[in-house]
C-alpha positions as CSV (number, residue, x, y, z in Angstrom):
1,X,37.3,73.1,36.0
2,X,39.7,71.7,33.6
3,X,39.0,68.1,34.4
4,X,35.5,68.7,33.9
5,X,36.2,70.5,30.3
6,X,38.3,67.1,29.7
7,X,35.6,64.8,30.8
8,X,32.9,66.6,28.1
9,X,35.9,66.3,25.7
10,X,36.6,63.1,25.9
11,X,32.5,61.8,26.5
12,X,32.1,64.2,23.1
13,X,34.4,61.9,21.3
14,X,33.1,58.5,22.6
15,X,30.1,60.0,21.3
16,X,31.1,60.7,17.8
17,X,32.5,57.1,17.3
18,X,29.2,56.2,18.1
19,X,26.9,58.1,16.1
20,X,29.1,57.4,13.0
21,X,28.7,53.8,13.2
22,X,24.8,54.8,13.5
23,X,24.4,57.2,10.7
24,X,22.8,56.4,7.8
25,X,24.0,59.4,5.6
26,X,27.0,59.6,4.1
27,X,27.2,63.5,4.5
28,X,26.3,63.1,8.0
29,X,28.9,60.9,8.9
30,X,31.4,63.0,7.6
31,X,30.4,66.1,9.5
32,X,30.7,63.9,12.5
33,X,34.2,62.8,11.6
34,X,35.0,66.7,11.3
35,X,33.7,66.8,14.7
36,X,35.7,64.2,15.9
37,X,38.5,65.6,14.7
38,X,38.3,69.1,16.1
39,X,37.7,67.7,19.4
40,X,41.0,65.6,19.1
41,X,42.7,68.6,18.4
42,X,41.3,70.5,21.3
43,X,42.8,67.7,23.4
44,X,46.0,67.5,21.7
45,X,46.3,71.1,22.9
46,X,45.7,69.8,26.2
47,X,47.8,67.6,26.7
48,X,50.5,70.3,25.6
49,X,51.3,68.6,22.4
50,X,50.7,71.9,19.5
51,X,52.5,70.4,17.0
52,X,50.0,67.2,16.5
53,X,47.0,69.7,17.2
54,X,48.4,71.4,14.3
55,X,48.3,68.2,12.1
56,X,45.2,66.8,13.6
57,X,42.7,70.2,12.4
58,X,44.9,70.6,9.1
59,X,44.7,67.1,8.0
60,X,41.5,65.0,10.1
61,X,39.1,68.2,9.6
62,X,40.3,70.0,6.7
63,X,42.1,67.7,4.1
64,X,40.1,64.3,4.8
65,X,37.1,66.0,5.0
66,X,37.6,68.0,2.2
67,X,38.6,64.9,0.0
68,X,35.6,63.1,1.3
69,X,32.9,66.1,-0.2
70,X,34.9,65.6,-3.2
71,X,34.0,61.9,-3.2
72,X,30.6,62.7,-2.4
73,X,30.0,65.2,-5.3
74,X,31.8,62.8,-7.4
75,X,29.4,60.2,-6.9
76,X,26.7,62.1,-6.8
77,X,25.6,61.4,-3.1
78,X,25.2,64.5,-1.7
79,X,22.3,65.3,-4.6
80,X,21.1,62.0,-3.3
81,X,21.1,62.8,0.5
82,X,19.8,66.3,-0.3
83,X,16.4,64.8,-2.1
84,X,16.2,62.5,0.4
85,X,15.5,64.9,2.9
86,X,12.6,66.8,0.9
């Protein structure tokens, strides 16, 4: 069972390095780097390593991230990406 949780893990991140090379938006490719980085957390976990779990969710999903929404309300390209979709 846990190879199989592995495999979707690991297919899951193959598949987020795709789709951000694909996206168009700028918001969208950020929530997809959050993604990514949750799921390399996850296997960070797995392969018994907490401490760089730890550091992957603080610092790929919550600090990059974060910094990147700042950049995007900075330069204005989330109003952008927002009227875009109306």
């Amino acid at each position: 069972m846990l190879k199989i949780f592995e495999t979707i893990l690991l297919l899951g991140l193959i598949s987020c390095a795709i789709a951000v090379s694909f996206s168009k938006k700028l918001l969208n490719s950020i929530l997809i780097f959050m993604s990514y980085s949750l799921m390399m957390s996850i296997i960070w976990i797995l392969l018994e390593s907490p401490d760089l779990a730890i550091t992957e969710a603080a610092v790929g999903a919550g600090i990059t991230s974060l910094l990147f929404f700042v950049t995007l309300k900075k330069i204005h390209a989330m109003e952008e990406d927002i009227r875009e979709d109306e």
